[in-house]
C-alpha positions as CSV (number, residue, x, y, z in Angstrom):
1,X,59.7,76.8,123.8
2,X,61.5,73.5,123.0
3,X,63.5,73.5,125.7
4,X,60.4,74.3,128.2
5,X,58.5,71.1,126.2
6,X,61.1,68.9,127.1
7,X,61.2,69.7,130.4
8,X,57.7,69.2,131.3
9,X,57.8,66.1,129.3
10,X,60.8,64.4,132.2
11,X,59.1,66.4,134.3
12,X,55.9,63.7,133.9
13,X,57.9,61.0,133.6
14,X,59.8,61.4,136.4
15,X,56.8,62.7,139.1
16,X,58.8,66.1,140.0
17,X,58.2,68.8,140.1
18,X,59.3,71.7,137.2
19,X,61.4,75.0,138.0
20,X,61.8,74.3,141.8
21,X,62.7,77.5,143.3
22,X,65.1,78.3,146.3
23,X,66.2,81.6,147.4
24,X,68.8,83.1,145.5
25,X,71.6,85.1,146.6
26,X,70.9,89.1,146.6
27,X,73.5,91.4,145.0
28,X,72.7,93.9,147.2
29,X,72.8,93.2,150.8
30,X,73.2,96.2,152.5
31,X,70.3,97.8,150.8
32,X,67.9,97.3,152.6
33,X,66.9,93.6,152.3
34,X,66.3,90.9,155.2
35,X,65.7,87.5,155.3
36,X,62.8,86.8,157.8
37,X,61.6,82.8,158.7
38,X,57.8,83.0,160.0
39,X,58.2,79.4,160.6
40,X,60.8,77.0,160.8
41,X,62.0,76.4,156.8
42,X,60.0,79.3,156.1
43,X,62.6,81.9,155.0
44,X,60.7,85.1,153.1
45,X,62.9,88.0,151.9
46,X,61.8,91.6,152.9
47,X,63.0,94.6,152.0
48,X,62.9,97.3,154.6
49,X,64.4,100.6,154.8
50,X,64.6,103.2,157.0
51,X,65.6,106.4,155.9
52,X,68.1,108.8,157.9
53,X,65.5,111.3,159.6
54,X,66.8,114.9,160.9
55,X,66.9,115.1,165.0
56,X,64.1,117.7,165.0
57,X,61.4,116.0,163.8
58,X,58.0,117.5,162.6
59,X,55.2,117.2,165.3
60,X,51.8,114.9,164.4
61,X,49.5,117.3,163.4
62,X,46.0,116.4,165.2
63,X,44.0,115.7,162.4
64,X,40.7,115.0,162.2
65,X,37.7,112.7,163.3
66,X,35.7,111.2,161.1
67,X,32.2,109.3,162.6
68,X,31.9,105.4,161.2
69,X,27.9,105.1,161.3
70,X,26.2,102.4,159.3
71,X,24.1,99.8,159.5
72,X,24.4,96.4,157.2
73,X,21.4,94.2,157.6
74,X,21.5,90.9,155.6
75,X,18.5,89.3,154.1
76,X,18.3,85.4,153.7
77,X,18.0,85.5,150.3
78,X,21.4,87.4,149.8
79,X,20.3,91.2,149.8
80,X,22.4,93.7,151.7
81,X,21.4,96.8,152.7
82,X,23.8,99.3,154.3
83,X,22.5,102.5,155.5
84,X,25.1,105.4,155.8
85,X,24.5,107.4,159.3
86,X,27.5,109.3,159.7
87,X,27.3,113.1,158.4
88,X,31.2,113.8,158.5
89,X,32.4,110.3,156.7
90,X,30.4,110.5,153.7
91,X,30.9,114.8,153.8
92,X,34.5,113.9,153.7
93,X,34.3,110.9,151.1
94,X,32.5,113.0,148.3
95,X,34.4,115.9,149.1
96,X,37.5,114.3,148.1
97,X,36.6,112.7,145.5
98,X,34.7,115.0,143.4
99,X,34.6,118.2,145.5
100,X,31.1,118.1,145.5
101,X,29.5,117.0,149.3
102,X,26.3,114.7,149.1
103,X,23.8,113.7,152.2
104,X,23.9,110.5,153.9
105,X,22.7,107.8,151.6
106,X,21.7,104.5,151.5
107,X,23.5,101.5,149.2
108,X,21.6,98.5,148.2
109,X,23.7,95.7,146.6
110,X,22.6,92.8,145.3
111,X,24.1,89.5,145.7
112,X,22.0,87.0,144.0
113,X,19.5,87.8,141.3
114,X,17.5,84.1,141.8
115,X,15.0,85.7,144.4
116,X,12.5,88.2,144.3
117,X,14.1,92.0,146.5
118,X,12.9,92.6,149.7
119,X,11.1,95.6,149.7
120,X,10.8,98.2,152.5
121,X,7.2,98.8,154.0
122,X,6.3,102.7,153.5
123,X,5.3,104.9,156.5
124,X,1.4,105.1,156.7
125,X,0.0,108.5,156.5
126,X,-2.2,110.0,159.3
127,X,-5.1,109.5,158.2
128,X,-4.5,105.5,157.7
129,X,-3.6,105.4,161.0
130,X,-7.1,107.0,162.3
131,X,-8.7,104.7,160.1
132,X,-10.1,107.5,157.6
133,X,-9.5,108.3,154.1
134,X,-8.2,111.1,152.4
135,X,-11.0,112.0,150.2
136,X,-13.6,114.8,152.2
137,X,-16.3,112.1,152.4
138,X,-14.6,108.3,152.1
139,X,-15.7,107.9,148.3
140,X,-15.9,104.6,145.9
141,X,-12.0,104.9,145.1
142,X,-10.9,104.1,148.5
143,X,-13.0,101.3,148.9
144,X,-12.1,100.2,145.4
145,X,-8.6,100.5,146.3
146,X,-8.8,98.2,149.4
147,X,-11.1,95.5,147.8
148,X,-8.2,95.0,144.9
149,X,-5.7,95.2,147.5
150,X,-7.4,92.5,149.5
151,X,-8.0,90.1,146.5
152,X,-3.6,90.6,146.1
153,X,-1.3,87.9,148.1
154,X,0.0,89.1,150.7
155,X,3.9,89.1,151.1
156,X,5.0,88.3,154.4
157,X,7.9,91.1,155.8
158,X,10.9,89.2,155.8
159,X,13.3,89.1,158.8
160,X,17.2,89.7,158.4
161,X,19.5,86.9,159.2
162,X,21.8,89.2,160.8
163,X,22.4,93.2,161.2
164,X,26.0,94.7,162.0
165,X,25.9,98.2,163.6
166,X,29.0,100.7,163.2
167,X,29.1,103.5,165.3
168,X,32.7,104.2,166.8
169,X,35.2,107.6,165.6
170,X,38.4,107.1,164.0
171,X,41.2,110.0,163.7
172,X,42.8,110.3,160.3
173,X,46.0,112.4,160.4
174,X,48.5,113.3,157.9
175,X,51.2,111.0,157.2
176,X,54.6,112.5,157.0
177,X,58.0,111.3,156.3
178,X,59.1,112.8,159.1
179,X,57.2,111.0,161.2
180,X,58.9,108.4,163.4
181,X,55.3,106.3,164.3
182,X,54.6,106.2,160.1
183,X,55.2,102.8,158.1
184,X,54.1,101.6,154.6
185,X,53.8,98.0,153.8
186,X,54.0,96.7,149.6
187,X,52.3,93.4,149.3
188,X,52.5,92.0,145.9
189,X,50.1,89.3,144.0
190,X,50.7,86.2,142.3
191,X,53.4,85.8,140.2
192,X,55.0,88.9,141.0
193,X,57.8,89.8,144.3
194,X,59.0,93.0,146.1
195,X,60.9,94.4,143.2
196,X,57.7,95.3,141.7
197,X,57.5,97.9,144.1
198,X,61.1,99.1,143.2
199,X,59.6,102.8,142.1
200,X,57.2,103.3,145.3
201,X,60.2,102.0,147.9
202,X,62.7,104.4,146.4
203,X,60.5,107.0,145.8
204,X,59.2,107.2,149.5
205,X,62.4,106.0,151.1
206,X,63.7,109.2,149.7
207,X,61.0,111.0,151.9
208,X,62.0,109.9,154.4
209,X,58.9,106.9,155.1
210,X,60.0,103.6,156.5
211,X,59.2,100.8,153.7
212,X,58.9,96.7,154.2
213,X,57.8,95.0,151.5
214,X,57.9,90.8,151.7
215,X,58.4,88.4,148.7
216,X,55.3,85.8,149.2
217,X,56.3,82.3,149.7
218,X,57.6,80.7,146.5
219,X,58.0,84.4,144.7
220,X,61.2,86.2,144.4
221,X,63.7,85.2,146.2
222,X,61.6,83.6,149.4
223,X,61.4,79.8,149.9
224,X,59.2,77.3,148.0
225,X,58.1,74.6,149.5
226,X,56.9,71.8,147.4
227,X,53.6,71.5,149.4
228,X,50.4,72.8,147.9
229,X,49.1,73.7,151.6
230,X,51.8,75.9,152.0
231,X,49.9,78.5,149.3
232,X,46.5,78.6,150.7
233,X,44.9,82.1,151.7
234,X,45.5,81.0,155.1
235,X,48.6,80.1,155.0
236,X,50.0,83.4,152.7
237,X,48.0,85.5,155.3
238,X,49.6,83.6,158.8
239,X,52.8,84.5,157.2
240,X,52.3,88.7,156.5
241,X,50.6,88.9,159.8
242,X,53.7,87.8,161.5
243,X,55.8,90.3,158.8
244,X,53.5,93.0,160.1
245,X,53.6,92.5,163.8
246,X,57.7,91.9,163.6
247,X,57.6,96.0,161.6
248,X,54.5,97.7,162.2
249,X,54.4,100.8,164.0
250,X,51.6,103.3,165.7
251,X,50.3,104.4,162.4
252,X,50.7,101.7,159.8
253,X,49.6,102.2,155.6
254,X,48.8,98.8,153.6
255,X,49.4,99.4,149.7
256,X,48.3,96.0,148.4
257,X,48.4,94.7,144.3
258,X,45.8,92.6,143.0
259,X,45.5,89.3,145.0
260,X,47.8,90.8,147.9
261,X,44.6,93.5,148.4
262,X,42.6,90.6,150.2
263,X,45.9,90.5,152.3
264,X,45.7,94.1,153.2
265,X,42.1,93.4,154.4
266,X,42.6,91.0,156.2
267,X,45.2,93.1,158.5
268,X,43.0,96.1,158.4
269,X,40.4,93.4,160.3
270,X,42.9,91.7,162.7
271,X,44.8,95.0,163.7
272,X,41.8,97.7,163.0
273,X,43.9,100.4,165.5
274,X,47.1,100.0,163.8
275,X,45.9,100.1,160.5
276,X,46.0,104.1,159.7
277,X,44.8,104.3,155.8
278,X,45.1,101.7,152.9
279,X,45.2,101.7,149.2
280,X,44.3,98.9,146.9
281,X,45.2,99.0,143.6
282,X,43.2,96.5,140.8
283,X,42.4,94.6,143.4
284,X,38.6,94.0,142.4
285,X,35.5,93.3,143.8
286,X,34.6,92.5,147.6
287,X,33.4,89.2,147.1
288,X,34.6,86.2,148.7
289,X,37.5,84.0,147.3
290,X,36.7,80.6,145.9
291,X,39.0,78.9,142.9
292,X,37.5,77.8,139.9
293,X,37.0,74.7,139.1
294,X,37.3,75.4,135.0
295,X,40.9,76.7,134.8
296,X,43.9,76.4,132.9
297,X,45.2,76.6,136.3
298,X,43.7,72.9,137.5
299,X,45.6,71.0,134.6
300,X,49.0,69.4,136.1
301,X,52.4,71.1,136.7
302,X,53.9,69.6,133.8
303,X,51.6,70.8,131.1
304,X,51.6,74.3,132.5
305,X,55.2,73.9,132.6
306,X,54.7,73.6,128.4
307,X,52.6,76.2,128.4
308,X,54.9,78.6,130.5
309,X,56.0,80.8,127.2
310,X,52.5,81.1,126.5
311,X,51.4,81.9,129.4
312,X,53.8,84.7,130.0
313,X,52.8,86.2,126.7
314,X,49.5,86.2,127.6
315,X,50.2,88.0,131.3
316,X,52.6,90.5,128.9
317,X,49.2,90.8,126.9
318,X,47.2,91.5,129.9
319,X,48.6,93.3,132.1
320,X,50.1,95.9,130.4
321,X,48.7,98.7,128.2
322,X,51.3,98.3,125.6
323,X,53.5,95.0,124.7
324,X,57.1,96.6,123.7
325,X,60.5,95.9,124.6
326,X,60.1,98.6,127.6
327,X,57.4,96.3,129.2
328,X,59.5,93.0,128.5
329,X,62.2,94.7,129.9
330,X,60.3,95.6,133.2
331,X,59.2,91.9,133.3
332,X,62.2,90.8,133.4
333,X,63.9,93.3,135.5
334,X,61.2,93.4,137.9
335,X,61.3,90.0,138.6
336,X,57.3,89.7,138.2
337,X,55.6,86.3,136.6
338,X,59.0,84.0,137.4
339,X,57.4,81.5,139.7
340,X,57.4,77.7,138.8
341,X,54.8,76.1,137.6
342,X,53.7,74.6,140.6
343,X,53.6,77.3,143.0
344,X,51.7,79.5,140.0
345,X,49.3,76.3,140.0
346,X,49.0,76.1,144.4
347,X,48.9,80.1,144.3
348,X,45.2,79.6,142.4
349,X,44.1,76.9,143.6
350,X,44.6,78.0,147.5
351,X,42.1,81.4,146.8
352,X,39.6,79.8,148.9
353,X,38.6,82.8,151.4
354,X,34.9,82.7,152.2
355,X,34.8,85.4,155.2
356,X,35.7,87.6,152.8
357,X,32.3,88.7,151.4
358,X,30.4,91.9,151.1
359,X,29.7,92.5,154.4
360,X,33.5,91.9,156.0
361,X,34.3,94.7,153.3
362,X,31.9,96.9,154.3
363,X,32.7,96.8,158.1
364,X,36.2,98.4,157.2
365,X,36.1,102.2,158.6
366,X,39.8,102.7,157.6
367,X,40.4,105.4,155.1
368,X,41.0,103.5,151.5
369,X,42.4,104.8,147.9
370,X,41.3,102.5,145.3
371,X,43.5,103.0,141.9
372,X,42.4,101.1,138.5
373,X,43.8,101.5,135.4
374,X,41.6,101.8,132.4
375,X,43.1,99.1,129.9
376,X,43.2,96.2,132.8
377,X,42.3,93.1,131.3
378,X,42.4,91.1,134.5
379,X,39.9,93.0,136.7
380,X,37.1,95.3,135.4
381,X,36.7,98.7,136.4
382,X,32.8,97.2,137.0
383,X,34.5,95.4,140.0
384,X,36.1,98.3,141.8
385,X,33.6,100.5,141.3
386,X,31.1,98.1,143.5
387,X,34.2,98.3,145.7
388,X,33.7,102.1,146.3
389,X,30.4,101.3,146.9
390,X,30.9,99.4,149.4
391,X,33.2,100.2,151.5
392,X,32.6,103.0,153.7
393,X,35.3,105.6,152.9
394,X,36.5,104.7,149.7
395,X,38.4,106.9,146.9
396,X,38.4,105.9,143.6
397,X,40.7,106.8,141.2
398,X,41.1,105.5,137.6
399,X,44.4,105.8,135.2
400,X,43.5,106.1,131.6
401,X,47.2,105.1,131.0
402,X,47.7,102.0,133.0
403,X,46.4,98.4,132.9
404,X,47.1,95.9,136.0
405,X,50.6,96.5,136.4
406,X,49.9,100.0,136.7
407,X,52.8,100.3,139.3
408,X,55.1,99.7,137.1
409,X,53.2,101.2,134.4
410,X,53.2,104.7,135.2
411,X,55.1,104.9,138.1
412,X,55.0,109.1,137.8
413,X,51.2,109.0,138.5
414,X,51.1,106.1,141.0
415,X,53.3,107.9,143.5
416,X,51.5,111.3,143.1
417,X,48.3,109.9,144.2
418,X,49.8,107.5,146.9
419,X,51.7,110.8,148.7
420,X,48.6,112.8,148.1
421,X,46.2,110.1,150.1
422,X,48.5,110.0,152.8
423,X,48.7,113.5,153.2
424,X,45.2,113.8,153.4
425,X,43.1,114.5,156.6
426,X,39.8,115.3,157.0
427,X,39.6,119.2,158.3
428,X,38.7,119.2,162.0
429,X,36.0,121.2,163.8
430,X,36.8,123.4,166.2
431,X,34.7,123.9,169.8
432,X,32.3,126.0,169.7
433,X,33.3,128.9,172.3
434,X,31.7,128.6,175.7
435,X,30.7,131.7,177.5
436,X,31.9,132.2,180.8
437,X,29.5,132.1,184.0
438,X,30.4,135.3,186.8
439,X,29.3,134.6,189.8
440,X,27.5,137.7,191.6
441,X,30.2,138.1,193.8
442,X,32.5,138.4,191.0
443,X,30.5,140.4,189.2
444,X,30.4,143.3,191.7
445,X,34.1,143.5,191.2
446,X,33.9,144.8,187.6
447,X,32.5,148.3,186.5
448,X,28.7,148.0,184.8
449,X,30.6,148.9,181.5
450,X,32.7,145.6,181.3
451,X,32.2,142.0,180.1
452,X,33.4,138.3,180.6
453,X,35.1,137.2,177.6
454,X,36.6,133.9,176.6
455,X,40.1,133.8,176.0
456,X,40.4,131.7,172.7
457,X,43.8,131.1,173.9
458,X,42.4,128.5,176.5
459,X,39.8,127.2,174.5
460,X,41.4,123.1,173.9
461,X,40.8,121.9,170.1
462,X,38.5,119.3,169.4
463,X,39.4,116.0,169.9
464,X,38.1,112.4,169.4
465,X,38.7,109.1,170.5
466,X,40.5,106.1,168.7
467,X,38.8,103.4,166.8
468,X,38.3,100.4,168.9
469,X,37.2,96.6,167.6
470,X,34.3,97.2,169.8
471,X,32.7,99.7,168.0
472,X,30.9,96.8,165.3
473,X,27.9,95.2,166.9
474,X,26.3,92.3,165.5
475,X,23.0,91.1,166.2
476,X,21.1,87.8,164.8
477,X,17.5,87.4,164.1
478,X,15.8,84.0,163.5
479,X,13.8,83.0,159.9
């Protein structure tokens, strides 16, 4: 603690910055780790393994379609209104979750509680339409009815700003091992790096999945530049878009942490046919990023550099169920909250990602396992519940052992649910058979006593066509 006081006192005398961090040396360089620069003086470290595969490898299974219906209208005064239309997707959704199947419903969220809800007009009977009454000879209570509805204001429909329409198909197939076109990506949040991950990548490498996971700029072992610009949403997410295109394959899984979750939607957006499923794990609500202005985070580098001991006793606090030498220990083998003061200062300040609201969440139609762990002081179960709710297939699944570092947590669990989620297809429907047509001319061939029949041998499965960034329509309405 002394020693860290000191520090950040030169550190204000002198105008530098504290614990400036360069890329160290790995011990372990034939195991799987890369050094990758996105940009010139932009080194990251990545970690990616690809497992020895047998020569016969296991054939795709087909899968399954799943239809992507809905329609998002947005109201001026910040209502949203999604309306489910596909039967499969939410058949599917609550079938997995629960085991229970629900109809098609209809989610209303509420973004701003300063304004009177828009309410739906109701459908007018038959008899309002004709102009008559439902009473047998048009009594006083009609006429009653209408004069106090005449003496109430009238509120005036109000138009949407904007409606999106869904409609395309997506296939969701298992995700093997074995399979050659499979890879899973690991993106860590801030303060943590790659080893994080160190249960998942073994643990799937094992089974034979190709892993990458990236250290973010200024975590790990990756370069810092001393420029807060270079820690901006923007920025972070220019750099794993150029990680994914350099490693994806044909069917690609996203398994983000906390802060790198808004990185794993925003590749599900820009590469919506390579994207197969994705998982977000405490990652919170789907509202748009924006740093606060009252944060410890906003004082300068060299007083968070005093407070750094604090500060990591407080993260030890936080994000972890229980504060012994077993979680110290994965701290600090883990590599997780060892960034300098500075980047940890850029990291929240640079969270400004307005596009990511409500409704770019809910145009997602990839497959997506949310994971929360119960004692997570960071992020509220509150949050990813709303998540669930609004995306459009969404599995929620909460650890009752685990806080925000659940990865590391309860590593056990955390795997099990991963493998099972990308195992996981929805069940496809078959063709109905179609009867065969004889002409009468072949009919006259066979006896009276014999019939056409199908051969089910010949009859093709059903099949369905890939998602396309086509398939979201959006139309805009004036006041």
């Amino acid at each position: 603690m002394l020693t860290s006081f000191i520090e950040g006192v030169l550190c204000c005398l002198t105008s530098k910055s504290a614990n400036v961090v360069v890329p160290v040396e790995t011990s372990e360089p034939a195991d799987g780790f890369e050094f990758v620069e996105v940009k010139p003086g932009r080194v990251l470290r990545v970690r990616h393994i690809i497992p020895d595969r047998p020569v016969v490898e296991e054939p795709t299974g087909q899968g399954g379609s799943v239809s992507c219906k809905r329609k998002i209208t947005v109201y001026r005064n910040g209502q949203l209104f999604i309306e489910n239309l596909g039967d499969r997707a939410s058949g599917e959704l609550k079938n997995y979750q629960n085991g229970d199947t629900e109809p098609n419903s209809t989610v209303e969220v509420e973004l701003t509680d300063n304004s009177p809800p828009v309410t739906m007009p109701e459908p007018m009977s038959e008899s309002a339409k004709d102009g008559t009454s439902d009473g047998a000879a048009g009594g006083d209570a009609p006429a009653a009815a209408q004069a106090e509805q005449s003496q109430l204001p009238r509120r005036r429909r109000r138009k949407p700003k904007r409606t999106v329409v869904i409609d395309c198909e997506r296939m969701i197939s298992a995700c093997r091992g074995t399979h050659s076109d499979v890879a899973l990506f690991f993106i860590h949040g801030v303060g943590g790096s790659l080893d994080i991950w160190g249960s998942q990548l073994d643990f799937f490498s094992r089974l034979g999945y190709e892993v990458i996971a990236p250290d973010l700029a200024g975590h790990g072992a990756s370069s810092a530049p001393q420029i807060a610009a270079a820690y901006t949403f923007y920025a972070l997410a220019e750099d794993l878009r150029l990680i994914f295109k350099r490693y994806a394959r044909k069917r690609n899984i996203l398994i983000g942490h906390s802060y790198g979750v808004s990185f794993c939607t925003f590749l599900a957006h820009e590469y919506p046919e390579q994207i197969h499923k994705m998982v977000m794990i405490n990652g919170g609500g789907p509202t748009a990023l924006e740093p606060s202005l009252c944060s410890i985070f906003n004082l300068p580098t060299c007083v968070l550099h005093c407070l750094s001991p604090l500060l990591a006793w407080s993260f030890l606090k936080a994000g972890f169920a229980r504060q012994g030498a077993r979680e110290k220990q994965l701290l600090k083998d883990n590599n997780a909250f060892n960034v300098s003061s500075f980047v940890l200062r850029a990291m929240m300040s640079g969270q400004y990602w307005p596009e990511g609201d409500e409704v770019y969440h809910a145009e997602l139609t990839v497959p997506i396992l949310l994971i929360h762990g119960m004692h997570d002081k960071f992020v509220p179960i509150e949050e990813d519940q709303r998540m669930a709710e609004i995306l459009l297939m969404a599995f929620l699944k909460v650890l009752e052992d685990g806080s925000h570092m659940i990865m590391m947590e309860c590593p056990d669990p955390v795997n099990t649910l991963l493998h099972e989620f990308f195992l996981w297809e929805p069940a496809a429907v078959p063709l109905p058979k179609k009867e065969s047509i004889t002409r009468p001319e072949t009919a006259k061939t066979h006896s009276d006593n014999t019939k056409a029949t199908t051969d089910p041998a010949k009859v093709r499965p059903a099949t369905a066509r890939q998602a396309s960034p086509n398939c979201i329509k959006e139309e805009k309405s004036g006041s």
